[in-house]
C-alpha positions as CSV (number, residue, x, y, z in Angstrom):
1,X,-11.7,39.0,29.6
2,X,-13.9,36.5,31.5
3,X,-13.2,36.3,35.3
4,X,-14.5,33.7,37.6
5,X,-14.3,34.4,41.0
6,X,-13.5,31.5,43.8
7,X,-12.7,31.0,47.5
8,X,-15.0,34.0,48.4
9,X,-13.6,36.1,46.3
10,X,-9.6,35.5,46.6
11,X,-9.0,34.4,43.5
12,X,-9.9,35.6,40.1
13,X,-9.2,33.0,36.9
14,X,-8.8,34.8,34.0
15,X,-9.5,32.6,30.5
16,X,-6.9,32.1,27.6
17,X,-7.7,30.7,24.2
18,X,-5.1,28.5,22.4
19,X,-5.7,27.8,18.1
20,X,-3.4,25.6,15.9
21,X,-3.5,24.8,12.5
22,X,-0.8,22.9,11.1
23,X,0.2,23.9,7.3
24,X,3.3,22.6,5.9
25,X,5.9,25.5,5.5
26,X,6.8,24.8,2.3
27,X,3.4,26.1,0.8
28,X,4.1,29.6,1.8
29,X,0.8,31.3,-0.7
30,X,-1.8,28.2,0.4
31,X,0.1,28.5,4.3
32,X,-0.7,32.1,4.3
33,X,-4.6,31.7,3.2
34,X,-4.9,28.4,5.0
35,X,-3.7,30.4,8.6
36,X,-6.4,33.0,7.8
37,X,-9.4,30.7,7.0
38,X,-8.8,28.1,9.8
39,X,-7.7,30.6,12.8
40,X,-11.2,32.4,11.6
41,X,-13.3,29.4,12.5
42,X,-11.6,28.6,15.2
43,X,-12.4,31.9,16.2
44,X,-15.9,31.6,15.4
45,X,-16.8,28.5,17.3
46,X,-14.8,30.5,20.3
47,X,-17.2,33.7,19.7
48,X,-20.2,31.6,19.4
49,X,-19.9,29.6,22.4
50,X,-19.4,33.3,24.6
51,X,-15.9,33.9,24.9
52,X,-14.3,37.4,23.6
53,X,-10.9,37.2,22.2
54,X,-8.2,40.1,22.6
55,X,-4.8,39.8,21.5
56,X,-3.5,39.2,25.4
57,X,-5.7,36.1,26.0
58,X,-5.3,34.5,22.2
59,X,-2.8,32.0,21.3
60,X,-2.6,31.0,17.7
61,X,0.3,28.8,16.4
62,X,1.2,27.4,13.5
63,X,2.8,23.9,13.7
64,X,2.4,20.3,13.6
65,X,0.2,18.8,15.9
66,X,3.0,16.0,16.7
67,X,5.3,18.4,18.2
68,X,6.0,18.6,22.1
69,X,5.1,21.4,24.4
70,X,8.4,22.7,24.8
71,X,9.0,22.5,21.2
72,X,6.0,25.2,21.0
73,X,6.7,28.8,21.1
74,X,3.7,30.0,21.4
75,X,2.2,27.4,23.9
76,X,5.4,28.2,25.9
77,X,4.8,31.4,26.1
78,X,0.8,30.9,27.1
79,X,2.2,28.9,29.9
80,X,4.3,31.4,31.3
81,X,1.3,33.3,32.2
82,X,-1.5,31.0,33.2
83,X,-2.3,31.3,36.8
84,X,-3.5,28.7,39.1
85,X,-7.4,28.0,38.8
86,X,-7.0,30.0,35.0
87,X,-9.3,28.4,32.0
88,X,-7.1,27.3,29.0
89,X,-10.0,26.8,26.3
90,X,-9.4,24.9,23.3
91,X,-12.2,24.4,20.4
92,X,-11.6,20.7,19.8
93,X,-9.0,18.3,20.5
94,X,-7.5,17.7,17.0
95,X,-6.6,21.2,17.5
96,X,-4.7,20.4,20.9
97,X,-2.8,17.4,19.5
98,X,-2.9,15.0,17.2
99,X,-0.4,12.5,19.4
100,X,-1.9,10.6,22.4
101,X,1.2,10.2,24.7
102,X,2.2,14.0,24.2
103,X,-1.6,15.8,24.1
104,X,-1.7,13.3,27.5
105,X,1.3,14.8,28.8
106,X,0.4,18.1,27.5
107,X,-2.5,17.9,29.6
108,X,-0.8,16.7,33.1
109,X,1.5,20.0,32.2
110,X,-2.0,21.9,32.4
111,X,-3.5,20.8,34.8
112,X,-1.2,19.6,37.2
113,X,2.2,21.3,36.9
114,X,0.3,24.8,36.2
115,X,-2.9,23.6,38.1
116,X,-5.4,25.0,35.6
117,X,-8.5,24.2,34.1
118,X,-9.0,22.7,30.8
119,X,-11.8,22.7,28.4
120,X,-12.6,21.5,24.8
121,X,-15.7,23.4,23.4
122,X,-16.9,20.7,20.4
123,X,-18.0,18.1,23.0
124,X,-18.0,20.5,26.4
125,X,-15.5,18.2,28.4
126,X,-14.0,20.0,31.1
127,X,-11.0,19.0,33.6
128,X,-10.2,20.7,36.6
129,X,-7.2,22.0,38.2
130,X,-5.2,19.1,40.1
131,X,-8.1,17.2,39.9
132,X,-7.2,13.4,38.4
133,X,-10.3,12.6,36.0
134,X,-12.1,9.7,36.4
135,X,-11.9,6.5,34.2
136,X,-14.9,7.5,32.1
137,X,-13.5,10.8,31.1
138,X,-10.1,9.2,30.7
139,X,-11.3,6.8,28.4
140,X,-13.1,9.4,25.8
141,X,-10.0,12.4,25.8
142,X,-7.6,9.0,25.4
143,X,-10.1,7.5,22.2
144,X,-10.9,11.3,20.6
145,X,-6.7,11.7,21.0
146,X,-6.3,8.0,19.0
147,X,-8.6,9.2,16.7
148,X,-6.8,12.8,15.6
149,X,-3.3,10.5,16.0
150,X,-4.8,7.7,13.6
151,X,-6.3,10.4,11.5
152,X,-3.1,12.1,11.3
153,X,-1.0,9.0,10.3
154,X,-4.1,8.0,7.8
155,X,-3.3,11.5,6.0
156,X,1.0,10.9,6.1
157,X,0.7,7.1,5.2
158,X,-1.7,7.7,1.8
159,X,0.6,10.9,0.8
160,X,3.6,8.9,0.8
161,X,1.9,6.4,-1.0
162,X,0.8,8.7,-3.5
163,X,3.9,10.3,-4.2
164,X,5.8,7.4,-4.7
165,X,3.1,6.3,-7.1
166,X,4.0,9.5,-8.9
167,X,7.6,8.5,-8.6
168,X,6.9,5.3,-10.0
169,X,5.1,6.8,-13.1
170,X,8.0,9.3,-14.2
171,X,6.8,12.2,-12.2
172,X,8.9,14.4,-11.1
173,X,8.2,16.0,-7.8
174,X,9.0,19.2,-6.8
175,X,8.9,22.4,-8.2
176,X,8.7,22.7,-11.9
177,X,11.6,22.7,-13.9
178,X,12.6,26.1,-15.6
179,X,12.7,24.9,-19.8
180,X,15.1,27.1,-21.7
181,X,15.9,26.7,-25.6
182,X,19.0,25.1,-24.8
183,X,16.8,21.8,-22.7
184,X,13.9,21.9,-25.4
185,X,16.4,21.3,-27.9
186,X,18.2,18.7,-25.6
187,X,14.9,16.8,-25.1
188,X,14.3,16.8,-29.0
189,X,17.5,15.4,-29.8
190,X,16.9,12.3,-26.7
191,X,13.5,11.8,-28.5
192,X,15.6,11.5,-31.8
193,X,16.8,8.9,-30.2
194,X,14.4,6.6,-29.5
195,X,14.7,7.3,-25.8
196,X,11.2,6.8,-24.1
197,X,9.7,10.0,-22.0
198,X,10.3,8.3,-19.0
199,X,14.2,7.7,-20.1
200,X,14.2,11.5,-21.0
201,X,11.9,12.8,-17.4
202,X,14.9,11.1,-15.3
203,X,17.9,12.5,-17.1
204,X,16.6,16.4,-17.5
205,X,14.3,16.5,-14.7
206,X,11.1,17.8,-16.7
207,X,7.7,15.4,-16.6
208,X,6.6,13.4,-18.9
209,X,3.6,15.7,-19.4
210,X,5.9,18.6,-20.4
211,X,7.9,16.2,-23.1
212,X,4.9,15.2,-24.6
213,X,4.1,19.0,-24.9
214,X,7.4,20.4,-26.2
215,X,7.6,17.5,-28.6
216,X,4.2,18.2,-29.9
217,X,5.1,21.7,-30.3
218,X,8.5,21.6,-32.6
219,X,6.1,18.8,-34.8
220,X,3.5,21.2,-35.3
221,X,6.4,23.8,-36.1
């Protein structure tokens, strides 16, 4: 633990390290090795600048980086024991927030409610306990927090896009259909038909891809 002493002595800051990464639930085998890999350089750019990292002074969470303070377990619970004049260190802010109004009001919950001292490694800007920052230093923590926000909403606009691209094409999204005997032999009587694969995607719920494999199989016997 690092300790800084001030007021001649009466008050020792200890410092706390907080890490987020923000992988969708949903992808439970990619969450679990995406956690690992991005906590580690987190880590590592903690290690490298000098700090030493034990398991009471770390706080790693994994959540979106739109979601409010108290909507954070894990930042909660770092909050309940900081102590006035503490360091809360954070390796960059993308990694603090990636929304301007609450990563602002996450930070006047730092540094003014709980009077503690904030600092982002990647660019070595440090705010002080109950100490309003000056226009300058506003201006750069309020454009790197538009940036993470715009990156953020870059990311979510062209993903919708792109799945409703997919939509628009016959793909189904999701998790892949199960095919039994029973919905091959469904499929080749549609195609018997003259039902297109896109007809035949939206009433089973298989992709086009897999139709144009199953029906390639029973022709080639």
């Amino acid at each position: 633990m690092i300790y800084n002493v001030f007021n001649g002595g009466n008050i020792m800051c200890k410092y706390y390290y907080y890490m987020r990464v923000s992988t969708k639930e949903k992808d439970k085998e990619l969450a679990k090795k995406d956690r690992e890999q991005t906590f580690e350089r987190q880590k590592g750019i903690l290690e490298r600048a000098g700090y030493t990292l034990t398991a009471d002074n770390t706080f790693a969470e994994r959540i979106s980086g739109k979601t409010k303070a108290d909507e954070r377990k894990v930042f909660e619970r770092m909050l309940s024991v900081l102590h006035e004049k503490d360091y809360v260190v954070f390796t960059e802010t993308s990694r603090f927030s990636r929304s301007y109004l609450l990563g602002m009001q996450m930070l006047d919950t730092l540094i003014f409610d709980k009077k503690v001292n904030v600092k982002f490694i990647s660019n070595g800007i440090e705010l002080f306990a109950g100490v309003r920052f000056n226009p300058y230093v506003w201006y750069t923590i309020s454009q790197m927090l538009l940036a993470d926000e715009l990156q953020r909403r870059v990311i979510s606009y062209n993903t919708a896009n792109g799945l409703q691209a997919k939509k628009a094409q016959g793909v189904i999204l999701g998790a892949p259909k199960s095919i039994n005997d029973n919905l091959r032999q469904r499929i080749f009587e549609m195609s018997g038909n003259n039902k297109s694969y896109r007809s035949i995607s939206q009433e089973t719920g298989v992709s086009i891809g897999s139709i144009s494999r199953i029906l390639k199989e029973v022709k080639n016997g």
